[in-house]
C-alpha positions as CSV (number, residue, x, y, z in Angstrom):
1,X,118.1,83.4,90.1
2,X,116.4,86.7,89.9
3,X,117.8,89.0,92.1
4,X,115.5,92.2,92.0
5,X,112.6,90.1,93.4
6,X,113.9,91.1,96.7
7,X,114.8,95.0,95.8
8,X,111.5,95.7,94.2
9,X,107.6,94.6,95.2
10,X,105.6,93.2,92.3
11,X,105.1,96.5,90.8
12,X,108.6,97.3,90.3
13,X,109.0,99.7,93.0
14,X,111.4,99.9,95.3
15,X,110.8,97.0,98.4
16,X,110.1,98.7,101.7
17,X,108.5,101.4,100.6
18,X,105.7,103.1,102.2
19,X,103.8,103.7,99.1
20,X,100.6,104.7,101.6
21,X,102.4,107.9,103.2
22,X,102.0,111.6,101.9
23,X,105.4,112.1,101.0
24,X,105.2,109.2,97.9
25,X,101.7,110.4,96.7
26,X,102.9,114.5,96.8
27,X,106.0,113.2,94.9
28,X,104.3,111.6,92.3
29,X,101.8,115.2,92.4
30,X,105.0,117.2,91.6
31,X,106.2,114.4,89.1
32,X,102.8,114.5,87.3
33,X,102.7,118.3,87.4
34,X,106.0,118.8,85.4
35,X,105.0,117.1,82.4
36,X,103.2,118.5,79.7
37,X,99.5,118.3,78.7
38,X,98.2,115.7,76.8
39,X,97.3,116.8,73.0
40,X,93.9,115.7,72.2
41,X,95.3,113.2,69.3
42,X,97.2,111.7,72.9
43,X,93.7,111.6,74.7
44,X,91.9,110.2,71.8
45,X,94.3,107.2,71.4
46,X,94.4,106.5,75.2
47,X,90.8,106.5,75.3
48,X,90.5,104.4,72.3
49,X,92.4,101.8,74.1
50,X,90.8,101.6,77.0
51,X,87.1,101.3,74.9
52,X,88.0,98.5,72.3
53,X,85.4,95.2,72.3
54,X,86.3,92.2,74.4
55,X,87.2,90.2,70.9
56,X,89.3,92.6,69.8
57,X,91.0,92.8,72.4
58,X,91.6,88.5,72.8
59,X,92.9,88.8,68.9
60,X,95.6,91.5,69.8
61,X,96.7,89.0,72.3
């Protein structure tokens, strides 16, 4: 039995919620303006990612 199906939605967050309202959306502002700024060797790899052909991608699965 899996018993965080009912604590958490699909996307792992918590169940019930309001992941709409201003308060979730200006915490995850403050969360994202805490961290530190992406090096351009970060960018490059994320962006790489996100760019790769469709058959490379189904041999990496």
């Amino acid at each position: 039995m899996h018993t965080t199906a009912a604590a958490e939605d699909t996307l792992g967050r918590p169940a019930g919620a309001d992941h709409g309202d201003a308060a979730y959306w200006a915490r995850i502002r403050r969360i994202v303006d805490q961290a530190p700024p992406l090096s351009d060797h970060q960018r490059a790899v994320i962006r790489t990612a996100f760019h790769q052909p469709a058959d490379h991608k189904e041999r990496a699965a």
